[in-house]
C-alpha positions as CSV (number, residue, x, y, z in Angstrom):
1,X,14.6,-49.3,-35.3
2,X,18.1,-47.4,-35.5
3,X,16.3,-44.6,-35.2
4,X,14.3,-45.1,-32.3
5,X,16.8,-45.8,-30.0
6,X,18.7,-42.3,-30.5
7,X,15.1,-40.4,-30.1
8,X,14.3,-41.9,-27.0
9,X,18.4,-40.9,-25.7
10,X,17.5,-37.8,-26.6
11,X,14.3,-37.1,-25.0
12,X,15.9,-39.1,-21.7
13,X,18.6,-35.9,-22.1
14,X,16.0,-33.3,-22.5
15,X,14.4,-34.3,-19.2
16,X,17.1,-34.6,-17.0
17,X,18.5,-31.3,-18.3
18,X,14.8,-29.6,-17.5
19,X,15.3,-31.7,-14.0
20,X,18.9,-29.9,-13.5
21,X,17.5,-26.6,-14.4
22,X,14.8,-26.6,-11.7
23,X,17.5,-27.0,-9.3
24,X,19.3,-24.2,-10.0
25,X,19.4,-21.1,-8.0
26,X,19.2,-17.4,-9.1
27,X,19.3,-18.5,-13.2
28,X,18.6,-15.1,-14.5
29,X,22.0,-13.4,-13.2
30,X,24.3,-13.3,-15.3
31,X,28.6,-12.1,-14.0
32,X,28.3,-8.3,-12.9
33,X,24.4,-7.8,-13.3
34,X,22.8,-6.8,-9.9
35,X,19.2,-6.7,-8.8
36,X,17.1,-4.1,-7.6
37,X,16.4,-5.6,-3.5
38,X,13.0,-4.5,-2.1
39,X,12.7,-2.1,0.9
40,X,14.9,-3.4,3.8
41,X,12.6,-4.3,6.6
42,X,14.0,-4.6,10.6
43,X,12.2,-6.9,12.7
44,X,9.5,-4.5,14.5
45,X,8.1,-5.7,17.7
46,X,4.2,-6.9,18.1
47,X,2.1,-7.9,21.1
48,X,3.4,-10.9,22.4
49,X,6.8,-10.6,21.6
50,X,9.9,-10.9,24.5
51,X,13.1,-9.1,24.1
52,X,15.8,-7.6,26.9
53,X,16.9,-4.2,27.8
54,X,19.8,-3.5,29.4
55,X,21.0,0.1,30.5
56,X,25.0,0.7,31.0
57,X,26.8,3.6,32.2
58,X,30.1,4.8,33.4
59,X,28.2,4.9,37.4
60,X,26.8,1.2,37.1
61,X,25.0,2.4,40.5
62,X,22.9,4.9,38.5
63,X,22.1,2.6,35.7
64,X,21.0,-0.3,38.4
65,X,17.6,0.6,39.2
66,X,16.6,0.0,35.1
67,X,18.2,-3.3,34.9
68,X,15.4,-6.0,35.4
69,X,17.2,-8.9,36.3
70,X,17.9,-11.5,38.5
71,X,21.1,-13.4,40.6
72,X,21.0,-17.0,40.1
73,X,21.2,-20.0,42.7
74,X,24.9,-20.4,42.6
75,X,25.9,-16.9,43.2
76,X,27.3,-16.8,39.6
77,X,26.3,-13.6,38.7
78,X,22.4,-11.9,36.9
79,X,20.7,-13.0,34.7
80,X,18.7,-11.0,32.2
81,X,15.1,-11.7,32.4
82,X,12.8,-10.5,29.3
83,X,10.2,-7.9,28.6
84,X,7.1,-8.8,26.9
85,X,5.2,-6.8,25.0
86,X,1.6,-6.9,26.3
87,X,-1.7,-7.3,24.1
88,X,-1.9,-2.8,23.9
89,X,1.2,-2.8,22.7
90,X,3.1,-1.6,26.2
91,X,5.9,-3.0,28.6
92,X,6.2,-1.9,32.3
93,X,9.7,-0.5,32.6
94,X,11.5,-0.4,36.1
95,X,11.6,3.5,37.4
96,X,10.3,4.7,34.0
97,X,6.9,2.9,34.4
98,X,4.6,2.0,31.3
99,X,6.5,2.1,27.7
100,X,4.2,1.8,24.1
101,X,7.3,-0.3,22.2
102,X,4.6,-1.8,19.2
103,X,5.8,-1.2,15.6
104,X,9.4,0.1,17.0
105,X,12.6,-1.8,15.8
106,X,15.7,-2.5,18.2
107,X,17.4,0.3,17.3
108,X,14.3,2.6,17.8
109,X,13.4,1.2,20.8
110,X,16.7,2.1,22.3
111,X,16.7,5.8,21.1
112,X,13.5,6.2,22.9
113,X,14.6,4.4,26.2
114,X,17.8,6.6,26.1
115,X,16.3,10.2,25.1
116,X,13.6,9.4,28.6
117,X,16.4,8.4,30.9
118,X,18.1,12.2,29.6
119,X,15.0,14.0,29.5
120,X,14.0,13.1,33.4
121,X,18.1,13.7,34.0
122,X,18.3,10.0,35.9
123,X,21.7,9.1,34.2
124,X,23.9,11.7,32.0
125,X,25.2,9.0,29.7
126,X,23.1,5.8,29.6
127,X,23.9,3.2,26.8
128,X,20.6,1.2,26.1
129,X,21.1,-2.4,24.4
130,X,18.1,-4.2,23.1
131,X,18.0,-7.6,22.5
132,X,15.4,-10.6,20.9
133,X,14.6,-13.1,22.9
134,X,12.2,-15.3,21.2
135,X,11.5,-14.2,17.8
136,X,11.5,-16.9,15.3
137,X,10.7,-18.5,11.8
138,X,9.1,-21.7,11.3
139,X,11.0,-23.9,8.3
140,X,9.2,-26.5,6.9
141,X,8.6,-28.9,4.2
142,X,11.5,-30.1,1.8
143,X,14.8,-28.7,3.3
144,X,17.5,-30.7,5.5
145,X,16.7,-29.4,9.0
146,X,13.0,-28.1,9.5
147,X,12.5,-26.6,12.5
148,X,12.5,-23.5,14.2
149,X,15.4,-20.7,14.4
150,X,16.5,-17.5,16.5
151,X,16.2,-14.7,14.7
152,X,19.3,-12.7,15.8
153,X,19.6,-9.9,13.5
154,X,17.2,-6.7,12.3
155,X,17.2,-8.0,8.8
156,X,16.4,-11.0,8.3
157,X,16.1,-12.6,4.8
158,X,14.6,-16.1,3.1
159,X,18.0,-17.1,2.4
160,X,19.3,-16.7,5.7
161,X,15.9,-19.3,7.6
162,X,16.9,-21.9,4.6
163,X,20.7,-21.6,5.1
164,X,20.0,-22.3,9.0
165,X,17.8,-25.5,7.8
166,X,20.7,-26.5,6.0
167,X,19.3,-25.5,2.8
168,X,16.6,-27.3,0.3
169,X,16.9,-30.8,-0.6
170,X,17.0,-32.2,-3.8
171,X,13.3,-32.5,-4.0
172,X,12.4,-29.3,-2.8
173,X,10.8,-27.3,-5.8
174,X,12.9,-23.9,-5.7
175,X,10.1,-22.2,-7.9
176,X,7.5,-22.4,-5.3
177,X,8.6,-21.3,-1.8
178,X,5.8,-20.4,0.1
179,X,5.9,-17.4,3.3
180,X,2.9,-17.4,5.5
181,X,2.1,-14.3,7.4
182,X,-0.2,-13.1,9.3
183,X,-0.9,-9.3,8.8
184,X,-4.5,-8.2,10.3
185,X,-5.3,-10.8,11.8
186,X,-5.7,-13.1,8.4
187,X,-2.7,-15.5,7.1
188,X,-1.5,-14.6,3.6
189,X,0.5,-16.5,1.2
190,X,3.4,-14.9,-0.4
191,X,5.2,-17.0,-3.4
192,X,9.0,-16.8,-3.7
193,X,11.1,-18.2,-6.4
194,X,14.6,-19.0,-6.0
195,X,15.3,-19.7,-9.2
196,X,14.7,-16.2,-10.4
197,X,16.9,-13.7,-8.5
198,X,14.9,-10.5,-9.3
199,X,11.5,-11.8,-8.2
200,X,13.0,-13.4,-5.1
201,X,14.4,-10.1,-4.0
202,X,12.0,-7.5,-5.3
203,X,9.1,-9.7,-3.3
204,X,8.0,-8.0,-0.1
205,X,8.6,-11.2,1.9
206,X,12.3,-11.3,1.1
207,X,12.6,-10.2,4.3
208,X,11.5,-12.4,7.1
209,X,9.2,-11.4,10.1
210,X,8.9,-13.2,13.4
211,X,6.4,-15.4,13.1
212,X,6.6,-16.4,9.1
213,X,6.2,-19.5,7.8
214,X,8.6,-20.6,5.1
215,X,7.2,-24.0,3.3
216,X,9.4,-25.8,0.6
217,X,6.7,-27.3,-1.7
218,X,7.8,-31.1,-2.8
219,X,9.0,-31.6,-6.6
220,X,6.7,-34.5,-8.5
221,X,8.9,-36.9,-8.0
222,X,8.9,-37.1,-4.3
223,X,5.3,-36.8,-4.6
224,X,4.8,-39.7,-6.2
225,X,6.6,-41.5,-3.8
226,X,3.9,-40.7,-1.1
227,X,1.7,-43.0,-3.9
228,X,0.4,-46.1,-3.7
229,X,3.8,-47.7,-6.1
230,X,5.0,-43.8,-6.9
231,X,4.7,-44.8,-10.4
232,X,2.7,-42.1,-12.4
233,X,3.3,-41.2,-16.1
234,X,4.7,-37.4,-14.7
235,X,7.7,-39.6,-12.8
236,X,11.4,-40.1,-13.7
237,X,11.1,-43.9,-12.6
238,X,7.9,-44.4,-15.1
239,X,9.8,-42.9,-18.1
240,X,13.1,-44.6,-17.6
241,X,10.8,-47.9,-17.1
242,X,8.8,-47.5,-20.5
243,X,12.2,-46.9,-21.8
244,X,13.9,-50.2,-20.7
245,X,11.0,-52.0,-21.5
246,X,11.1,-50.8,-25.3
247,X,14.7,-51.3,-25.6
248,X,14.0,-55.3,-24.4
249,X,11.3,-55.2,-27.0
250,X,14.0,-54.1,-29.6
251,X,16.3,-56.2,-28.8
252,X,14.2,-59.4,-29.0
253,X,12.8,-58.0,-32.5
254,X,16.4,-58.0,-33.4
255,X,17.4,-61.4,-32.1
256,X,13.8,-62.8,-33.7
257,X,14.5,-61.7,-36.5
């Protein structure tokens, strides 16, 4: 019997440090070691998307006639309304007419403006600012805040949608993140693990599109509370059960005898 109890301490140790391992992020780094990060990849616009443009220059009368906006109700100034990017891939741009934007990223999108504006001489020095409008994520599953977020930046990364959703709960399973995106008109799955820091950032859906999917797969235990009692032989509760319950059984032996 002396020995028992000890054994069974022991495998209740092993399974809560298995437990505490799953939690933990990035475990194959070690102080100093870097990883290799897969290609960085800007947010490029697709049909359907909505973004703004806005034109400056030092003559804000010559820049004027590119600006698509509006003044509002009270008189308090414009406001910028958004360009969306129709089904062949084009936006109709004041003065300049009919632009093809698809596949371009902010940046891109601006050069191009800008070198039309100089080429047709309409303003010496325009300053073209593009901006999202609507490009999201989608954050689901086990995480604090699902929902979802604004992307406001060109690269935007896994870490940044969960940090916004106020990160994974406990139950989350950080070894099986899922991405869904549509590419070709077909969804496909991409599997990220956040335990391990090289496969998280060598995968190519490290970086976010608009549109992904992120899903935070529940660990067993939360699982088995969607159950009928949540009481399985794979759950922390069943183990720690069987456990009391032989160490009552011991303890009347003991008194019994």
């Amino acid at each position: 019997m002396k020995k028992i109890i000890p054994a069974l301490l022991m495998l209740l140790l092993i399974a809560s440090c298995s437990t505490q391992k799953k939690i933990l992020y990035f475990q194959d780094l070690k102080d100093g070691e870097t990883v290799k990060i897969t290609e960085p990849q800007d947010i490029r616009l697709k049909s359907g998307d909505q973004f703004t443009i806005h034109v400056n220059s030092k003559d804000p009368e010559l820049a004027q006639p590119f600006s698509l906006s509006r003044t509002t109700n009270n008189g308090g100034g414009d406001t910028r309304l958004a360009y969306t990017v129709d089904e062949r891939g084009y936006i109709d741009f004041p003065t300049l007419g009919e632009i093809y934007v698809e596949g371009k990223t902010r940046d891109e999108l601006a050069k191009h403006i800008k070198n039309i504006i100089l080429e047709k001489k309409l303003v010496l020095d325009p300053v073209v600012i593009v901006g999202f409008y609507n490009q999201q994520v989608s954050v689901i599953g086990e995480v604090a805040k699902p929902g979802k977020y604004d992307i406001k930046k060109d690269r935007f990364t896994v870490l940044d949608a969960l940090s916004l959703a106020g990160d994974l709960t406990i139950q989350g399973k950080r070894e099986n993140v899922t991405v869904l995106r549509e590419e070709y008109g077909v969804q496909k799955a991409y599997t990220l693990n956040l335990n391990n820091a090289a496969q998280l950032h060598s995968s190519p859906a490290y970086y976010l599109q608009q549109n992904d999917i992120l899903y935070v797969e529940p660990n067993i235990t939360k699982s088995n509370q969607s159950s009928t009692n949540g009481n399985t032989v794979r759950s922390v509760s069943f183990w720690f059960s069987v456990t009391s319950l032989i160490l009552t059984l011991i303890t009347f032996i003991r008194n019994f005898n």
